[in-house]
Structures are given as structure tokens and as C-alpha cells.
N, C-alpha and C positions, 0 to 999 in steps of 0.2 A: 560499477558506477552508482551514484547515489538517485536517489528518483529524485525526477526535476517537478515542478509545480505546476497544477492540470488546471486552466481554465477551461469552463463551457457554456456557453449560450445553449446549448441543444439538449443540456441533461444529461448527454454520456459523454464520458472519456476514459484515458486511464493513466494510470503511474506504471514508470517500469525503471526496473535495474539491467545492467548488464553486470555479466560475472563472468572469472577467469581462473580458473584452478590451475596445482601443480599436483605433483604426485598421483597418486589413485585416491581421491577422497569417497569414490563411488558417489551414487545419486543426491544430486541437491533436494534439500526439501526447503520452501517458502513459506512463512506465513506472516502476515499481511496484517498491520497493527494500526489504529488507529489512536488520536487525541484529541478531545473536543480543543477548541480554539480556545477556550481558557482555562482549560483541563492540566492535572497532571499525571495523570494516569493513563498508561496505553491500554486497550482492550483488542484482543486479537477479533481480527472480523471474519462476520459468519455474511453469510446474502444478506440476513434480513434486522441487521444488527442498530441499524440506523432507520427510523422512520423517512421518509423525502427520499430514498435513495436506495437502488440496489445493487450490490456486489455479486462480481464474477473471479474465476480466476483466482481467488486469495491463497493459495497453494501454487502459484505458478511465478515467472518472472516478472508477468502484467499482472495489475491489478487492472478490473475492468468494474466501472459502474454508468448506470443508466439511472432514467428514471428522475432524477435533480432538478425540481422544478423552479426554485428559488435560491434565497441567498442565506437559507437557516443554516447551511453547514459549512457556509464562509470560515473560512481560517481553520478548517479544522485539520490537523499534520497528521503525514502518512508515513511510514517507516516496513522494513522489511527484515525478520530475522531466518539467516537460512543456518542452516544443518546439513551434514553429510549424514547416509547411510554408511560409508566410511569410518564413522566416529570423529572426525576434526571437530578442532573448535568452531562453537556457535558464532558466526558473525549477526551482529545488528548494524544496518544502515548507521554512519555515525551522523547526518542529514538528514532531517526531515521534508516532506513537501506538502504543501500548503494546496488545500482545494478555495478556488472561486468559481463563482458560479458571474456568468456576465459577460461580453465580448473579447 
């Protein structure tokens, strides 16, 4: 499934996918891509990759961040490219999700 769009009041939340394999693809691997809100370029995220904000999880099906005090990283799109240890082809999210900060 494609990650849905995270609002927070509180400063944490998170993005997540859900995923479904056939055959043996062996172990997913995640990793966790952002875009500034007027950006066009993705930057795979690290924890501390973003000032205002910190990142968990970017290796996994959640992303998790805390920390988000404000509205500086309004609109900025999130996306997920996983991998098999298998070798399968690379999926990327064809969906972005949008972070807001706010009720």
C-alpha cells in the first residue's frame, strides 16, 4: 500500500506501507526517502537529516519521527523504496505522502 499523509499536533508520528510478496523474494529491505515541499529531488533519510525533526525506523515499513515543532516542514513528500535480498526488482512507492504539522 502506498503511505497515507501524517498529520501532528504533538511532533511525532509516522508513515507506513503495507507489503505483500509472491514467490521467495527473501528479506525486504526499506529505505525512507524524502522531498522538500518545493523540492525535486529525493534524499534518502538518515535521523538527523532534517533540522526541526527526527527520524526513526527508516529501514523499516514505519517511518517514525518526533520532535516537529512547527510548520517549517509543511508539504514536505515521503516515499519508500524496498528491495529484496532475493534480488527482485526495486519497488518505489508510486505515491507520495505529505507531512503537516497542526490538528
Amino acid at each position: 500500500s502506498q503511505p497515507a499523509n501524517s498529520t501532528s499536533s504533538s511532533g511525532a508520528g509516522t508513515f507506513a506501507v503495507s507489503t505483500s510478496t509472491t514467490g521467495t523474494p527473501g528479506a525486504l529491505v526499506y529505505k525512507w526517502q524524502r522531498q522538500t515541499a518545493n523540492g525535486t529531488r529525493w534524499k534518502d533519510i538518515t535521523a538527523s537529516l532534517d533540522t526541526g525533526i527526527t527520524y526513526a525506523d527508516f529501514t523499516t515499513a514505519t517511518l517514525a519521527y518526533s520532535g516537529l515543532g512547527g510548520a517549517t516542514l509543511d508539504g514536505y513528500k515521503y516515499r519508500v523504496k524496498i528491495t529484496s535480498a532475493g534480488g527482485t526488482e526495486e519497488v518505489i512507492s508510486n505515491g507520495s505522502a505529505a507531512l503537516t504539522f497542526g490538528s
